[in-house]
C-alpha positions as CSV (number, residue, x, y, z in Angstrom):
1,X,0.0,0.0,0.0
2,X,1.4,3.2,-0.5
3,X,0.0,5.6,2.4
4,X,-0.1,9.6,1.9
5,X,-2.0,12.2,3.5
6,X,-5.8,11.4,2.2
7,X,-9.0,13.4,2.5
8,X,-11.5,10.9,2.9
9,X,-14.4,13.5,1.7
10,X,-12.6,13.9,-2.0
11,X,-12.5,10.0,-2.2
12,X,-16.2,9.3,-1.4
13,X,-17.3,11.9,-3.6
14,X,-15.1,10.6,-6.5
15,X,-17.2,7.1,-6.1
16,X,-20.4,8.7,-5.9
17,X,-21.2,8.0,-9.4
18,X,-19.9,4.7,-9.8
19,X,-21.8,3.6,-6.2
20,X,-25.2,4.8,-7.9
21,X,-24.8,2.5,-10.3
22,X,-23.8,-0.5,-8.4
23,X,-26.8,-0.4,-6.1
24,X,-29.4,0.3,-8.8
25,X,-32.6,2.6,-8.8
26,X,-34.5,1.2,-5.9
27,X,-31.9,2.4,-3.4
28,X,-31.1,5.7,-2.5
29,X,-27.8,7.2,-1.5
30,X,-27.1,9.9,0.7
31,X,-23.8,12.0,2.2
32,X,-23.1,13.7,5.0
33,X,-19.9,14.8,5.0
34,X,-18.1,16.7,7.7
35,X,-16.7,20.1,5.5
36,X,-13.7,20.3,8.5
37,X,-12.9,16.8,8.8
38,X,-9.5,16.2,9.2
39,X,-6.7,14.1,7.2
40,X,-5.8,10.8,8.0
41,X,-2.7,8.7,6.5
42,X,-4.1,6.5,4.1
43,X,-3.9,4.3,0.8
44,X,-6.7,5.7,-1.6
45,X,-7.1,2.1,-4.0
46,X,-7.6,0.4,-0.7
47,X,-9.8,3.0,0.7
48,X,-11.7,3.0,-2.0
49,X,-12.3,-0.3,-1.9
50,X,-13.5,-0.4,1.6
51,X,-16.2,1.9,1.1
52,X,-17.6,0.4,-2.3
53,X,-17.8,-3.2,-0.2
54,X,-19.6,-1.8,2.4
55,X,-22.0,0.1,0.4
56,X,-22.4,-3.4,-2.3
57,X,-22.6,-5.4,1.4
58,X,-25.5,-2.2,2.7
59,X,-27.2,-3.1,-1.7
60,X,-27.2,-7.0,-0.8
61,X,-29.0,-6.6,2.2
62,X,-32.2,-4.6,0.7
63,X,-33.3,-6.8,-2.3
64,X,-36.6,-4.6,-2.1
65,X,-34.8,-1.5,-2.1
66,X,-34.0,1.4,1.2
67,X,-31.9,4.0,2.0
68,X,-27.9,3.8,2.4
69,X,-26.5,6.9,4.3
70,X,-22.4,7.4,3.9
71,X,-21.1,10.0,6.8
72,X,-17.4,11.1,8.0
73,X,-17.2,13.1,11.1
74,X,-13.9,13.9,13.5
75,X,-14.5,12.5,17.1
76,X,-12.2,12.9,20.2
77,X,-12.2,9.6,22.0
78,X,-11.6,10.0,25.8
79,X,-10.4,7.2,28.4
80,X,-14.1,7.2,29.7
81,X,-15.4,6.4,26.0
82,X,-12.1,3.5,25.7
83,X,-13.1,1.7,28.7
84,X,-16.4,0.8,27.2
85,X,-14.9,0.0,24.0
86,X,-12.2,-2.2,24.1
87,X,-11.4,-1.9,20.5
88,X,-11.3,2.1,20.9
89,X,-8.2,3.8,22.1
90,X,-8.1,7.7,23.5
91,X,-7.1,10.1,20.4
92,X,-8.4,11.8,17.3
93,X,-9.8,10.4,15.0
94,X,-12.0,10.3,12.1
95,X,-15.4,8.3,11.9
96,X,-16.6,6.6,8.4
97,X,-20.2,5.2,8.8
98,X,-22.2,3.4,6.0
99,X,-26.1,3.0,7.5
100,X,-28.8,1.2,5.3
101,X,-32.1,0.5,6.1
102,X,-32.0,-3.2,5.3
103,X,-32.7,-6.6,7.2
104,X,-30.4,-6.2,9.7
105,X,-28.4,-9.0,11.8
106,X,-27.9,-11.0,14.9
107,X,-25.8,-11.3,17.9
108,X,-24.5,-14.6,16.1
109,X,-24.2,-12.9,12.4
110,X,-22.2,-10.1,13.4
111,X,-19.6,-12.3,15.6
112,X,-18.8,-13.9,12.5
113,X,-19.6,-11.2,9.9
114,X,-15.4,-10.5,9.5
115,X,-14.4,-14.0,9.1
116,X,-13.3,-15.6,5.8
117,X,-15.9,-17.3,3.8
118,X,-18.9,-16.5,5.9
119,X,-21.5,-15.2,3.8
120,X,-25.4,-14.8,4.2
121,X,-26.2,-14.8,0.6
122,X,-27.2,-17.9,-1.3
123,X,-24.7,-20.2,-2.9
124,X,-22.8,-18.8,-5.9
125,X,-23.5,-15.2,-5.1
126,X,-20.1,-14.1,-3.3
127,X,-17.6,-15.9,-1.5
128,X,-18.1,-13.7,2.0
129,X,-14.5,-12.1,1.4
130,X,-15.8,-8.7,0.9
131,X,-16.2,-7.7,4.7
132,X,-13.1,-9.8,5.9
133,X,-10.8,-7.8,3.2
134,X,-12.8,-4.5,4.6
135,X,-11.0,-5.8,8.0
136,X,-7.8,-6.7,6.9
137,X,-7.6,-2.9,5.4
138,X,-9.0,-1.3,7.9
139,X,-6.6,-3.1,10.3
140,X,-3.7,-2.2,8.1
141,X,-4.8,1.3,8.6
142,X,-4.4,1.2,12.3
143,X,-8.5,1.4,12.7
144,X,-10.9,-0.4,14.5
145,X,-14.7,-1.4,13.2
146,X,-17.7,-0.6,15.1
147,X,-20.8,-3.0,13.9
148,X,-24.4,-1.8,15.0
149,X,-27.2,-3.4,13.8
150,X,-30.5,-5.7,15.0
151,X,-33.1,-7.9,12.9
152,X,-35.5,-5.8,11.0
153,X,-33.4,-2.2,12.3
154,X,-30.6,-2.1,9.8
155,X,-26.9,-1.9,9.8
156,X,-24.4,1.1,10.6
157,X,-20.6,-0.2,10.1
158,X,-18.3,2.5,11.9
159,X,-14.7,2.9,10.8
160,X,-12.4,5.1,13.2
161,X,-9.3,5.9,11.7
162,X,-6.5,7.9,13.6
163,X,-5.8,11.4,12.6
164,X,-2.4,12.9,11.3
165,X,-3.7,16.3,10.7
166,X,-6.2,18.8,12.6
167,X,-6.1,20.5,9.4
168,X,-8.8,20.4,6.7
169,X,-7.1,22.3,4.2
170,X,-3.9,20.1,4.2
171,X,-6.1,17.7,1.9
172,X,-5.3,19.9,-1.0
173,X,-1.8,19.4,-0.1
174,X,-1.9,15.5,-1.1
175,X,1.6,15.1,-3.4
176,X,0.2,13.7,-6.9
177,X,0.1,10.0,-7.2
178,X,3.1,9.1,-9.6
179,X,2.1,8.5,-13.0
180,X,1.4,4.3,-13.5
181,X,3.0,1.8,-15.6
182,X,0.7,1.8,-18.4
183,X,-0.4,-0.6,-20.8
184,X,-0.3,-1.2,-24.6
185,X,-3.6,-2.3,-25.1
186,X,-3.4,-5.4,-23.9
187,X,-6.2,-8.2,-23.6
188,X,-7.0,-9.2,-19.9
189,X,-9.4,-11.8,-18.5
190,X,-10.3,-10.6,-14.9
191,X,-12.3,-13.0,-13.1
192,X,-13.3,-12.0,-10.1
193,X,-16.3,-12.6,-7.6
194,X,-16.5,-9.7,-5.2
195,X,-18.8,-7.3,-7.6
196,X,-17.3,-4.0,-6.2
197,X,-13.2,-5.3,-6.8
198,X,-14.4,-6.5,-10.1
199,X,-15.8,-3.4,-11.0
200,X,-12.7,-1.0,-9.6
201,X,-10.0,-3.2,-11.3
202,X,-11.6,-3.2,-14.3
203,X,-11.9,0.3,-14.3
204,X,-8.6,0.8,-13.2
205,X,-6.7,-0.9,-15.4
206,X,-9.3,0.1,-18.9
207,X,-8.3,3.3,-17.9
208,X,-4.8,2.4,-17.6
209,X,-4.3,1.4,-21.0
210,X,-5.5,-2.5,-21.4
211,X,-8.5,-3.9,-22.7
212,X,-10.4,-5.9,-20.2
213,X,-13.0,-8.5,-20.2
214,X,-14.3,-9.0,-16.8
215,X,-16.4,-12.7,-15.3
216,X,-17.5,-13.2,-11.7
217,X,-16.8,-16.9,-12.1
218,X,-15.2,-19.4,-14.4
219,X,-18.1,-20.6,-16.0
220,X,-18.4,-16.9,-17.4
221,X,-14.6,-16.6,-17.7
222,X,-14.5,-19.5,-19.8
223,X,-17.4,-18.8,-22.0
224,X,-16.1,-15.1,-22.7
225,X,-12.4,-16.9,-23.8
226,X,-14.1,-19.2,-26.2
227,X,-15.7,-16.1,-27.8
228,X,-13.2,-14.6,-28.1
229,X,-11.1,-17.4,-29.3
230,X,-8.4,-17.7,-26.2
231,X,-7.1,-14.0,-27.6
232,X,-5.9,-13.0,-24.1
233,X,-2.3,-11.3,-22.9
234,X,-3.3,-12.1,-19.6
235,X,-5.6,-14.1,-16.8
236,X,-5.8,-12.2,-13.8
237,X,-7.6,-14.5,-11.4
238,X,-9.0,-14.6,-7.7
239,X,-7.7,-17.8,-6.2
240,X,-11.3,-18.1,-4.2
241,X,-14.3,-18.5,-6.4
242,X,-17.7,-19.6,-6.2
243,X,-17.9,-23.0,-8.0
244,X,-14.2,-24.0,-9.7
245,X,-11.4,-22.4,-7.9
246,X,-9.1,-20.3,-9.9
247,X,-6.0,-22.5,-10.3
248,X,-8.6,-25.1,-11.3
249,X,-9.5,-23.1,-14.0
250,X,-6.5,-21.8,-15.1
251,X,-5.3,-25.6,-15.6
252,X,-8.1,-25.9,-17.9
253,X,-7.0,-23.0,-19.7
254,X,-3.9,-23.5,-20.0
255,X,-4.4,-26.4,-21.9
256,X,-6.1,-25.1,-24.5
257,X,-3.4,-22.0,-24.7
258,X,-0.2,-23.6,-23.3
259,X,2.2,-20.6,-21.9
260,X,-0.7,-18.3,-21.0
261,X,0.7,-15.2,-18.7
262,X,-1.4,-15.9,-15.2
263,X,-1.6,-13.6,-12.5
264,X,-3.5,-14.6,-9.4
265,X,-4.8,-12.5,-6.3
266,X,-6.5,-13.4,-2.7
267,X,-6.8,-12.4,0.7
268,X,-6.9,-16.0,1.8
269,X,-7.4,-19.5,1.0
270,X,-6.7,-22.6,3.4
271,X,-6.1,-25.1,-0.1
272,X,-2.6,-26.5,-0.2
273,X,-3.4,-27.6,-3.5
274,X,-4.1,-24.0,-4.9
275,X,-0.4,-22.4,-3.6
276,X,1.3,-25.9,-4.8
277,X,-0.7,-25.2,-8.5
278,X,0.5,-21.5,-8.1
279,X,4.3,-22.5,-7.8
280,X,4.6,-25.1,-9.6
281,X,3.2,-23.6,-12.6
282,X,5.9,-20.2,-11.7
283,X,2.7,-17.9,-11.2
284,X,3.1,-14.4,-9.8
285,X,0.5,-13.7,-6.7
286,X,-0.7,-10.0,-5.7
287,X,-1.9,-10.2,-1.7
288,X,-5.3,-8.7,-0.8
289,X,-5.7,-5.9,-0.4
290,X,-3.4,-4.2,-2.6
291,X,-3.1,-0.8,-4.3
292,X,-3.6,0.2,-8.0
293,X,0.2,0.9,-7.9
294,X,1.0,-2.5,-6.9
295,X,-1.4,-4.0,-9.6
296,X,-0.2,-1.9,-12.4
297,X,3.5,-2.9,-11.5
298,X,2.7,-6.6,-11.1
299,X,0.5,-6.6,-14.4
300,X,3.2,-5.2,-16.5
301,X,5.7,-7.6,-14.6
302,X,3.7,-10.6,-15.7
303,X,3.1,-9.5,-18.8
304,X,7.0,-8.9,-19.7
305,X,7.9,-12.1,-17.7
């Protein structure tokens, strides 16, 4: 991750267009965002990808449509507040909350709601990685979550992230992201479950110079690689998928298009098999979470390897 001083308002309102159109038109969204709030150290790809999965995770649990709220605020947390939070420490920080108006959980779903693989949705929708990798990130920002929610009350997720800056105004001081390693038009297969990373690396890298087909599973991948007659640069893969796990699939692809450049990504995955199928076949891997600078380096790496 490469972490710079980052106004969280800028970032939230550079998604809003993109999150309208991955919930759809029977679900409202709504900002309040704090004009003061104050600059945090941060990796925007990551960040960015925290707060699509929690809005997609807010979309998936109103399949009749509601209201999802996104607010950032600056809170002071005492010793008093800490003692009755043990996640909490005393400091400044800044609060992100995503609210929606949806089904709501229990005691028992929320326990679990971080872990790896657990999902509420029906099998084949998701592989329950999107709120475990919102952890993992959040963690790796030196944050805590805050889960409130009840059946039939809806969800608020609230993200505390330390300050660096009391400042507002030293957003507009955030040094320019160097300019990316950019493709050549090259063809990439992205398969990919989680809807909201399939949606930001795809965007990410078409506007970084490569042409890219995207699947949520390998049934799709495969069907878009025999229409388009295996005329792929590249296979960028999620090792976890619903159905046929990616190194399964990429054996079957590779033996249709021997010497195929693959590229696979994950935040976790208990299969032996699938690391022994990724080394033995000399496959680069790109840990979860990771930021769009990392990808772009990795993807030309592969590519050129």
């Amino acid at each position: 991750m490469e972490m710079m001083f980052l106004g969280l308002n800028r970032t939230i309102q550079d998604l809003t267009k993109m999150l309208h159109r991955l919930i759809g038109e029977d679900i409202s969204l709504s900002t309040d965002l704090d004009p003061e709030l104050w600059t945090i150290k941060g990796d925007a790809g990551t960040m960015e990808q925290t707060i699509t999965n929690l809005v997609v995770n807010a979309r998936d649990a109103m399949p009749y449509g509601g209201k999802i709220a996104i607010e950032t605020h600056n809170v002071c947390l005492d010793e008093e507040y800490c003692c009755l939070n043990k996640k909490s420490r005393p400091g400044e920080f800044i609060s992100l909350s995503v609210r929606d108006t949806g089904e709501g959980m229990n005691r028992a779903v929320i326990e679990r709601i971080f872990d790896p693989f657990f999902t509420t949705k029906e099998l084949g929708k998701g592989t329950g990685m999107g709120l475990s990798v919102v952890y993992g990130i959040v963690k790796k920002h030196d944050g805590w979550i805050d889960v409130e929610s009840s059946p039939g009350n809806g969800t608020v997720f609230n993200i505390y992230l330390p300050a660096v800056s009391m400042k507002a105004e030293e957003i507009q001081k955030t040094p320019a992201p160097v300019e990316p390693i950019r493709g050549k038009g090259e063809r990439v297969l992205l398969v990919e479950d989680e809807e909201a990373v399939r949606r930001l690396v795809s965007k990410a890298l078409s506007r970084n110079g490569y042409v890219v087909f995207a699947a949520a599973n390998a049934k799709e991948a495969m069907d878009i690689f025999q229409k388009e007659e295996g005329n792929f640069d590249l296979v960028f893969t999620d090792v976890i998928l619903p159905g046929e796990r990616g190194p399964e699939f990429v054996k079957r692809l590779l033996k249709v298009k021997p010497g195929m450049k693959v590229l696979f990504t994950s935040g976790y995955s208990d299969e032996k098999s699938d690391w022994h199928t990724i080394r033995e076949g000399g496959h680069l891997f790109l840990q979860k979470p990771y930021s769009l600078s990392d990808l772009f380096r990795i993807v030309r790496t592969t590519l050129k390897g």
